[in-house]
C-alpha positions as CSV (number, residue, x, y, z in Angstrom):
1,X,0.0,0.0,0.0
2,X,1.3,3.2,-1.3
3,X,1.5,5.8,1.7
4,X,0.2,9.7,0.1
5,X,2.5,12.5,2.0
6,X,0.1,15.1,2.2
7,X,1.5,18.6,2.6
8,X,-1.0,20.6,4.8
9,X,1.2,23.6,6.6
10,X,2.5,26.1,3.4
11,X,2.2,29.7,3.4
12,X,-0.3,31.7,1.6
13,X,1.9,32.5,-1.7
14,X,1.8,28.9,-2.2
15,X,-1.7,28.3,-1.5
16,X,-2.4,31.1,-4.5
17,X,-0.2,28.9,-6.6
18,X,-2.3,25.9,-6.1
19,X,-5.7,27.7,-6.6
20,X,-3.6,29.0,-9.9
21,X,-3.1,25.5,-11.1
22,X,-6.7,24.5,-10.1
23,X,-8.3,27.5,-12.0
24,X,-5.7,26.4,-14.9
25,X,-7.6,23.1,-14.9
26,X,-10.7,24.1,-15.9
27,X,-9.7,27.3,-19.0
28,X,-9.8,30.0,-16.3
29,X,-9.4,33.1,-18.4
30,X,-7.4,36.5,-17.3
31,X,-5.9,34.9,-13.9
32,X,-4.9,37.6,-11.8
33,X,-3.0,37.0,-8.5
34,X,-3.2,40.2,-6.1
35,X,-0.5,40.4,-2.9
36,X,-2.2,42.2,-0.9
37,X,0.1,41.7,2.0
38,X,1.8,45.5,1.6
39,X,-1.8,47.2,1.0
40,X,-2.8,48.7,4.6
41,X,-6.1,47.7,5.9
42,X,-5.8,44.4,3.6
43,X,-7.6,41.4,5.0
44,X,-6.0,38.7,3.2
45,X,-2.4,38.0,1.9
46,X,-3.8,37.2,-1.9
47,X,-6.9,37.8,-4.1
48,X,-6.8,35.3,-7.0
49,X,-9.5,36.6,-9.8
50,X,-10.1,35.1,-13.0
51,X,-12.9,34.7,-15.4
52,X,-15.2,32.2,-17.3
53,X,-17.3,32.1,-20.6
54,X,-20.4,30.4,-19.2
55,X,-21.9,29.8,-15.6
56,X,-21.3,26.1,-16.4
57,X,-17.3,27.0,-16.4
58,X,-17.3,29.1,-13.6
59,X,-18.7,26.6,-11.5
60,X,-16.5,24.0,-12.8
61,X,-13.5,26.4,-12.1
62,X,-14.4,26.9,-8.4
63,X,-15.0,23.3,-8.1
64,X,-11.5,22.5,-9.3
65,X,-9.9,25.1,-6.9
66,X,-11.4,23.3,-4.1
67,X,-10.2,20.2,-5.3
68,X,-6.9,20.9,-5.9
69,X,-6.4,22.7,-2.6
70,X,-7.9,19.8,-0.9
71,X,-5.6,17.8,-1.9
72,X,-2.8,19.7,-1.3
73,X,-3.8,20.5,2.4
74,X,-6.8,19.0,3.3
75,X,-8.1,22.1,3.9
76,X,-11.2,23.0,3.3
77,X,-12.5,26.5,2.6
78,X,-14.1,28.8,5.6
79,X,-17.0,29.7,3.1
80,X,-18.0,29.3,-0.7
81,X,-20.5,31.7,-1.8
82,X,-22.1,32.3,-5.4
83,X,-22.3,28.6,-6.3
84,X,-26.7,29.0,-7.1
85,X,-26.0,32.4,-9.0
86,X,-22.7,31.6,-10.8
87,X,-21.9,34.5,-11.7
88,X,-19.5,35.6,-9.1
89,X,-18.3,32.6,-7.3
90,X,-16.0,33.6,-4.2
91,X,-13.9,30.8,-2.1
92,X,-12.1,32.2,1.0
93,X,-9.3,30.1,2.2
94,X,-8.7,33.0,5.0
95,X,-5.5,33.7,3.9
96,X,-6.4,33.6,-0.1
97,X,-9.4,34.5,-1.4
98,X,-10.7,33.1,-4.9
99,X,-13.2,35.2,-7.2
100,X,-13.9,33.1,-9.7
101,X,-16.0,35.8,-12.4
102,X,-18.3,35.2,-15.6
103,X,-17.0,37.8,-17.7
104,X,-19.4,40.6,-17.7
105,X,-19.4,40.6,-13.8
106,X,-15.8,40.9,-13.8
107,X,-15.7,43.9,-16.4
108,X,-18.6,45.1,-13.9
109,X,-17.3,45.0,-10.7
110,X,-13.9,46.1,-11.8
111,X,-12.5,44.2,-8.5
112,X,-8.6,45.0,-9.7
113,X,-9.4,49.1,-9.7
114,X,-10.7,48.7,-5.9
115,X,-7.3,47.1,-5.3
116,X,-4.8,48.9,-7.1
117,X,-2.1,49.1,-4.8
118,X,-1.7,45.3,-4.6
119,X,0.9,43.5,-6.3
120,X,0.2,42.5,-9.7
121,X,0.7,38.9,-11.1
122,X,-0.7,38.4,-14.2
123,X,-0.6,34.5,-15.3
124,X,-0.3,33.7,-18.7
125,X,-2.4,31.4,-20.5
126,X,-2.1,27.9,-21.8
């Protein structure tokens, strides 16, 4: 029986890499990772934003996120929100919070303008 190491204590610039790589699963368009750890009055280390074509993707997106951080840490998420609308999905893992757009309600709520002084990462695509 094969024993699975399970690495469950890493710090929140790798946890945004892993919900990069789950939203990379699924197509995520226009991933956008935000450090917000030098922004004052900040209450997270990272945003991670991207966007989806359909409500079908978005969902499949968020899903994959919380897969893929699962089993990197077997950590769930403190709350999930937007799964019966999906048009804004959010997933906050505390120190990383996932927003997880259709396009239009990205382009609507303009979330990088509120948080211009973060650190910009912009992720190319596949």
């Amino acid at each position: 029986m094969t024993e699975v190491k399970v690495k469950k204590d890493i710090s929140s610039e790798e946890l945004s890499q892993i919900v990069v790589k789950g939203m990379q699963e699924r197509k995520a368009l226009n991933i956008v990772v935000m450090d917000m750890r030098q922004v004052k009055n900040a209450f997270t280390d990272f945003f991670v934003v991207c966007s989806g074509t359909s409500d079908t993707q978005i969902d499949a997106i968020a899903d994959s996120v919380d897969k893929e951080v699962w089993e990197a840490t077997r950590q769930n998420p403190r709350s999930m929100e937007g799964k019966s609308n999906r048009e804004w999905i959010l997933v906050d893992y505390y120190d990383v919070i996932v927003h997880v757009f259709k396009k239009d309600r990205r382009e609507f709520y303009k979330l990088e303008e509120l948080w211009g002084d973060a650190e910009f990462t912009y992720i190319e695509e596949e």
